[in-house]
C-alpha positions in Angstrom: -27.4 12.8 -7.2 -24.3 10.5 -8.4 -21.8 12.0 -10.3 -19.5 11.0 -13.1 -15.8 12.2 -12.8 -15.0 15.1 -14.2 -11.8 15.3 -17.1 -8.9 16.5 -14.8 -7.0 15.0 -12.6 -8.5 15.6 -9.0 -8.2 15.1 -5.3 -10.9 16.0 -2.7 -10.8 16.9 0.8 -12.7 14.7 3.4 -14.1 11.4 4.5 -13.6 8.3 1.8 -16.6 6.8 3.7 -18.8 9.9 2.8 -17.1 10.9 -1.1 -17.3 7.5 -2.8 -20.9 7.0 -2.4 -21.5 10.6 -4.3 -19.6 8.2 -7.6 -21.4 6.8 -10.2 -20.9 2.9 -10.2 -17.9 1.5 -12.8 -15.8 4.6 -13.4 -12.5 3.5 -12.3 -10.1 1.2 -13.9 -8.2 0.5 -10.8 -7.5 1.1 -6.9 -4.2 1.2 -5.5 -3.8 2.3 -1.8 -2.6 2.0 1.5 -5.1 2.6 3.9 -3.5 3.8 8.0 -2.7 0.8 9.6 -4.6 -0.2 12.7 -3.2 1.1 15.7 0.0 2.4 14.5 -0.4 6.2 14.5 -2.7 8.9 15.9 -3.5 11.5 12.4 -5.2 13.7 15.1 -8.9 13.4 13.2 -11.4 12.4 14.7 -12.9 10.4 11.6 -9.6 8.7 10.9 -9.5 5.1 10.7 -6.8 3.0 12.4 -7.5 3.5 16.1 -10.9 1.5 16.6 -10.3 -0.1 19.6 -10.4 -3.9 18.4 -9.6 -5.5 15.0 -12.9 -6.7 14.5 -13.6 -3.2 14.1 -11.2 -1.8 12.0 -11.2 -4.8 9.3 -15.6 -3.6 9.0 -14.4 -0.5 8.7 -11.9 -1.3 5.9 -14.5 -3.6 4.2 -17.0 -1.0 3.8 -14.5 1.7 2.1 -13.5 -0.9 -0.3 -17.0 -2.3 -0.9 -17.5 1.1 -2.0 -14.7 0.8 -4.0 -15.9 -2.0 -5.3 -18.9 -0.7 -7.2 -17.1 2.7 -8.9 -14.5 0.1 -10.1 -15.1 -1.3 -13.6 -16.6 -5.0 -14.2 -12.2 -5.6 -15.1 -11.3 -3.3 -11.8 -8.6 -4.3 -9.5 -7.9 -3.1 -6.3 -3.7 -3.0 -5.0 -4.0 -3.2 -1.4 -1.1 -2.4 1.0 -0.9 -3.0 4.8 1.3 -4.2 7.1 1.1 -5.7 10.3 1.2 -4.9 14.4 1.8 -7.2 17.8 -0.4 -7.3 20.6 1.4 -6.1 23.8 1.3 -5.1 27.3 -2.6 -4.5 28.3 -3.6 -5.0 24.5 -1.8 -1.9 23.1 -1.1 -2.6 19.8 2.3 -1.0 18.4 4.6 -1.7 14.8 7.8 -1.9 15.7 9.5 -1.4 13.0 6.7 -3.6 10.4 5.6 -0.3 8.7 6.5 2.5 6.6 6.4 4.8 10.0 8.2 7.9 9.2 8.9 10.2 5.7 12.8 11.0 6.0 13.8 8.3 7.7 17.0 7.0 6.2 17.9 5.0 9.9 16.2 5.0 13.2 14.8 8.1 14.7 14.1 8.7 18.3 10.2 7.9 17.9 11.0 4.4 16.6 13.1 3.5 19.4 10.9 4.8 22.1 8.0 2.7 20.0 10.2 -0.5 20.7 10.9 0.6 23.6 7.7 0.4 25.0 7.1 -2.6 23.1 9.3 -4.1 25.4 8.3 -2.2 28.9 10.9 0.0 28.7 10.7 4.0 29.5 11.1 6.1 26.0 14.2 8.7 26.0 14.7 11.9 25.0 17.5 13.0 22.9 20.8 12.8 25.6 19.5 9.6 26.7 17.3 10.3 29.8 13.7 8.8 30.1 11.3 10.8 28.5 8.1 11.9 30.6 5.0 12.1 28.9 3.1 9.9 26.0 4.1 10.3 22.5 0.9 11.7 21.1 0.9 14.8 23.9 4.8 15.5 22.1 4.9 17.4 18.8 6.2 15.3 16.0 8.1 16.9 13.4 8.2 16.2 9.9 10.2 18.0 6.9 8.9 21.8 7.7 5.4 21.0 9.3 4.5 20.4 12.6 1.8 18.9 14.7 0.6 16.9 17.4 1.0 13.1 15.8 1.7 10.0 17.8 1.9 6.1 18.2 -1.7 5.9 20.1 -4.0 8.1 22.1 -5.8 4.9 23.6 -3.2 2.9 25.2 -5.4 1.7 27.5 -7.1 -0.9 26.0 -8.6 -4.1 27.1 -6.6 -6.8 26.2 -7.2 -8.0 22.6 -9.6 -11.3 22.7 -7.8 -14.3 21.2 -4.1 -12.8 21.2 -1.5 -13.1 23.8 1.0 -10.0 24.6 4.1 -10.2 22.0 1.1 -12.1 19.3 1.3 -10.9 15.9 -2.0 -9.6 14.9 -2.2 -11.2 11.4 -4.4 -7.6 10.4 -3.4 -7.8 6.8 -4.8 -11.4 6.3 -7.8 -10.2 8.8 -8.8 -7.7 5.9 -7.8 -9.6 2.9 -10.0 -12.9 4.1 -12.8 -10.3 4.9 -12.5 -8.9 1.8 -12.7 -11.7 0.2 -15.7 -13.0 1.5 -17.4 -9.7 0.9 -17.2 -10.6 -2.5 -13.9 -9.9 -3.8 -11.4 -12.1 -5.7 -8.5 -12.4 -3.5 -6.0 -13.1 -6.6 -2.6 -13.0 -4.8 -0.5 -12.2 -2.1 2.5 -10.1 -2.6 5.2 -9.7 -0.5 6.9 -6.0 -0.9 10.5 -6.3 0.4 12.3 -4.1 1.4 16.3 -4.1 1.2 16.2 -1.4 3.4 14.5 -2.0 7.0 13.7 -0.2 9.9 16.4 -1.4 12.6 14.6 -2.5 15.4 16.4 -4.0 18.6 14.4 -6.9 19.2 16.3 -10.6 19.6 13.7 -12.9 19.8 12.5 -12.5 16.2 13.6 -11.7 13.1 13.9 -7.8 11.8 10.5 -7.3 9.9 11.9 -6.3 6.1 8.7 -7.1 4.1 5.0 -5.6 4.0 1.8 -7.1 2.4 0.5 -5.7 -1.0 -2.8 -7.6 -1.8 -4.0 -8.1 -5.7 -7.7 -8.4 -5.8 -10.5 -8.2 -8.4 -14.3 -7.1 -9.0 -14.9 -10.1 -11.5 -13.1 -13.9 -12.2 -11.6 -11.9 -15.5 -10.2 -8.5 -15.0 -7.6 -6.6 -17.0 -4.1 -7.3 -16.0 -0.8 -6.8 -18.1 1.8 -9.3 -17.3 3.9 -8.0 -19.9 4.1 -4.2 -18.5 5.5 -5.8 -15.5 7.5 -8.9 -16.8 10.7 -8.8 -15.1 14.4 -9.5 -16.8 15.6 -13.0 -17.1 18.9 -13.5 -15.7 20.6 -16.4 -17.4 18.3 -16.0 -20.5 19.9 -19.0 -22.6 18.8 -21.5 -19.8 15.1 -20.5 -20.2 12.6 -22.8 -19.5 8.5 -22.7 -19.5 8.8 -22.4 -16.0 11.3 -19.5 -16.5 9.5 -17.4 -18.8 5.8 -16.2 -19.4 3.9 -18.5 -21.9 4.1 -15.6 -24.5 7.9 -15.4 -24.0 8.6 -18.7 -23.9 11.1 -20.1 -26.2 10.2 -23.0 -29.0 11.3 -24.9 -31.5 9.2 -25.5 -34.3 9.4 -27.7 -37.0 7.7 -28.1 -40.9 5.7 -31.5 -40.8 7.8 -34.2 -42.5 5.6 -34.5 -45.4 7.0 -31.2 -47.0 9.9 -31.2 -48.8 12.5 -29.2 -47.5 11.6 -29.3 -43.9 13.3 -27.0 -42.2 13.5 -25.8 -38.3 12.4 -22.6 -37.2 13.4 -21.3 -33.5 11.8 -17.9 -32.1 14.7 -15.6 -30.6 15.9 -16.7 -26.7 13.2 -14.9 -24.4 14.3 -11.9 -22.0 11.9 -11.4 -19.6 9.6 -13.8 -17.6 6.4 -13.3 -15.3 6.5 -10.7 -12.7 7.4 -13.1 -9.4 5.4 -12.5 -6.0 8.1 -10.9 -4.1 9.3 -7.1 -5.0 12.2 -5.7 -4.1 11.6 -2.5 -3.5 13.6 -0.2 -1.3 11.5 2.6 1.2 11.9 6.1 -0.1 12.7 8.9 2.1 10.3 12.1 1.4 10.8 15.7 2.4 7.3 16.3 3.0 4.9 15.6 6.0 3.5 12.7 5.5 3.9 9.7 7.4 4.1 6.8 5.6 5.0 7.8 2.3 4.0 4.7 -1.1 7.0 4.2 -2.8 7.0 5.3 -6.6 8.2 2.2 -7.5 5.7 0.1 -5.8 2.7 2.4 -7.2 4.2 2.2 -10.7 3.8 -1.7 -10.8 0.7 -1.8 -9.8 -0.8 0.8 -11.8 1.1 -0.5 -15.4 -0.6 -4.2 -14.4 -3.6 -2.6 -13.5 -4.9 -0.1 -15.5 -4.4 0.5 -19.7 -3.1 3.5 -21.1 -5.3 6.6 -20.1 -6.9 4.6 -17.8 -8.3 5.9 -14.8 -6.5 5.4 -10.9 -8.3 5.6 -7.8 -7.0 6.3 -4.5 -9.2 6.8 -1.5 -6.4 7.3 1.1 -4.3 9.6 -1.2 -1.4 10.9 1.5 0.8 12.7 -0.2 0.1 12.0 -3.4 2.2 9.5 -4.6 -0.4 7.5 -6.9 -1.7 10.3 -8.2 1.9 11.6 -9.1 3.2 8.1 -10.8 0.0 7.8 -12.5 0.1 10.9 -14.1 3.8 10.0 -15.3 2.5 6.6 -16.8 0.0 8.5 -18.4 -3.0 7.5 -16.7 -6.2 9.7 -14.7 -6.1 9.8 -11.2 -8.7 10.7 -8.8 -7.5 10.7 -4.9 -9.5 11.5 -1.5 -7.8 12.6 1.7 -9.3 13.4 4.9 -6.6 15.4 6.1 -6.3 19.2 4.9 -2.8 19.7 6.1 -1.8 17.3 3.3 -3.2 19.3 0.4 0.2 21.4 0.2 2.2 18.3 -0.4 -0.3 16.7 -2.9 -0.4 20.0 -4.8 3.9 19.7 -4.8 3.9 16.0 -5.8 1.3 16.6 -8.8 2.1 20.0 -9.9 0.9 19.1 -13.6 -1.8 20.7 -15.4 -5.1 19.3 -14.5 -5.0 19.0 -10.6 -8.2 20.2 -8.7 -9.1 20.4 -4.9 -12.5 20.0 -3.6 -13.9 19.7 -0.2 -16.5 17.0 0.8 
C-alpha cells in the first residue's frame, strides 16, 4: 500500500529505485538533486548507480528514478537536476578530471585528483614523495574528514571501448540524460550553467580547465510554479535599465494621464533594482568536513529550492548525500524528504539537519 508523507522532516535508508514507488503520486512540490555521476567514483554498493558499463545504461537508469519522480511531484513540480560530465579514454575507461565536484575538503588538488589525470593521460599515479604508486585506486583506502573506507575512481577499468566515442571524447552524459528525460515526458525548461570561480586545477594543455557543471530546470506540466522574484538578481548600473535589463514586473515606465484631462500630469514608477535570474551562477564549491564525496553547495540548493517550491512547501531529494538539501530547505522554511542508499552517510545527514523533526527509516 502507497503511503502519504508523514509531518516531519525525513530521510530513509536504501534504494531510491525501490522507496519512491512505496509514495503516493503528487506529494512533492519540487526535486533538487545530484544524482553520482557515471563512472566517476566507486561508493562501494553494490546497487549504486554510476558504474553501468555503458551510457546507454546509466541514462535508463537515471530516467527511471526520475520518472518515478515524476509522478510523487505535484501537476506544478519541478525537478533541479545536477550532473556533470566525463571523457572517454584509454580502452573506454571513463574518468572526470577535474569536471566534478570530486572530493569534500578539497580547497586545491589532492593526490587522488592528480593520479586521476594522471591516468587520464597514461601516466603511472604517485604516492605522496613522488614515486609511482602500485596498485588501483579503489584497492587504496580513501580518506575523508574522520571516516574511512575503501572508495575509488572505478572498479571496472576494463571496459570495451565506448561505441561512438573516440579516446580523449567528451561524453556529453548530461545532455544524454536531459534529452532522455525529455522525451520521457518531461519539460526540459532550461539549461543552467553552475560556475564555479573556484576549479579543480587540472594539468591538461590541450583544453581548457573545466570551471562549470550542468544544473537542468525541468517540469511535470507546460505551467508549473516558479518564482522569478525569489531569485531575481541585483542590477548593477540600475539607472540605465532597460526591458531587456529587468524582469517585466520590475521594469521601469513612464506613464502618462490621457490628454483629454485637465492637468495631465506624468507619473514614473521608482528605477528597478533587480532583473531576472540569468542562466549562468556563480557559485563557488564549498569545502565540507564530513565524508561525503561530492558535497551540493548551499548556495546552489538555496536557488533552486526559493524558485521551486512556496513557502512550507515540500523538497524531494532522492540521492540525499550529506544532507545538504534537506539542511537549506529546512532554513528557507520548507519540508524535506531525502533517500540515501548509503548507511555510512546517516551520521553526517543527522549533523547537517540537527533540527527538530528529522527521522531515519530503513527501506
Amino acid at each position: 500500500m502507497q503511503r502519504a508523507l508523514s509531518s516531519d522532516n525525513e530521510c530513509v535508508i536504501g534504494d531510491c529505485r525501490a522507496v519512491l514507488p512505496t509514495f503516493l503520486a503528487e506529494l512533492f512540490h519540487c526535486c533538487v538533486t545530484s544524482p553520482p555521476y557515471w563512472g566517476l567514483r566507486d561508493y562501494g554498493h553494490e546497487q549504486q548507480i554510476g558504474l553501468e558499463p555503458t551510457p546507454e545504461e546509466f541514462v535508463a537508469e537515471l530516467v527511471a528514478v526520475f520518472r518515478e519522480v515524476r509522478r510523487v511531484l505535484r501537476d506544478d513540480g519541478t525537478l533541479w537536476l545536477n550532473l556533470g560530465d566525463c571523457y572517454a579514454t584509454g580502452a573506454g575507461k571513463s574518468t572526470n578530471p577535474g569536471g566534478g565536484v570530486q572530493g569534500a575538503r578539497w580547497r586545491g588538488e589532492t593526490t587522488r585528483h592528480r593520479d586521476e589525470r594522471r591516468r587520464d593521460h597514461g601516466q603511472p599515479a604517485r604516492n605522496g614523495r613522488g614515486k609511482p604508486q602500485t596498485g588501483r585506486a579503489s584497492e587504496r583506502s580513501g580518506h575523508e574528514g574522520k571516516q574511512s573506507y575503501r572508495v575509488g575512481p572505478l572498479s571496472q577499468p576494463n571496459r570495451m571501448p565506448i561505441v561512438g566515442l573516440k579516446p580523449k571524447d567528451m561524453v556529453g552524459m548530461p545532455w544524454r540524460v536531459a534529452f532522455a528525460l525529455q522525451a520521457d515526458g518531461w519539460y526540459l525548461r532550461k539549461d543552467i550553467i553552475w560556475h564555479k570561480p573556484n576549479p579543480m586545477p587540472e594539468s591538461v594543455t590541450d583544453r581548457p580547465t573545466s570551471a562549470h557543471e550542468y544544473l537542468f530546470l525541468l517540469s511535470k506540466s507546460e505551467r508549473y510554479h516558479y518564482d522569478a522574484a525569489a531569485i531575481a538578481e541585483p542590477l548593477l548600473h540600475p539607472e540605465s535599465a532597460t526591458d531587456e535589463d529587468a524582469s517585466r514586473a520590475f521594469t521601469r515606465r513612464r506613464k502618462t494621464t490621457p490628454a483629454s484631462r485637465q492637468g495631465a500630469v506624468e507619473l514614473e514608477q521608482p528605477t528597478p533594482t533587480t532583473r531576472n535570474a540569468r542562466s549562468v551562477w556563480t557559485i563557488p564549491s564549498e569545502p565540507y568536513d564530513g565524508a561525503h564525496f561530492a558535497c551540493f553547495p548551499t548556495a546552489l540548493a538555496q536557488k533552486c529550492i526559493l524558485a521551486g517550491s512556496p513557502l512550507g512547501g515540500v523538497v524531494l531529494d532522492p540521492f540525499f548525500g550529506s544532507g545538504t538539501v534537506g539542511q537549506v530547505a529546512e532554513v528557507l522554511g520548507r519540508r524535506w524528504f531525502g533517500i540515501e542508499l548509503q548507511s555510512r552517510y546517516e551520521p553526517l545527514i543527522a549533523k547537517r539537519t540537527a533540527q527538530k523533526g528529522l527521522a531515519f527509516g530503513q527501506r
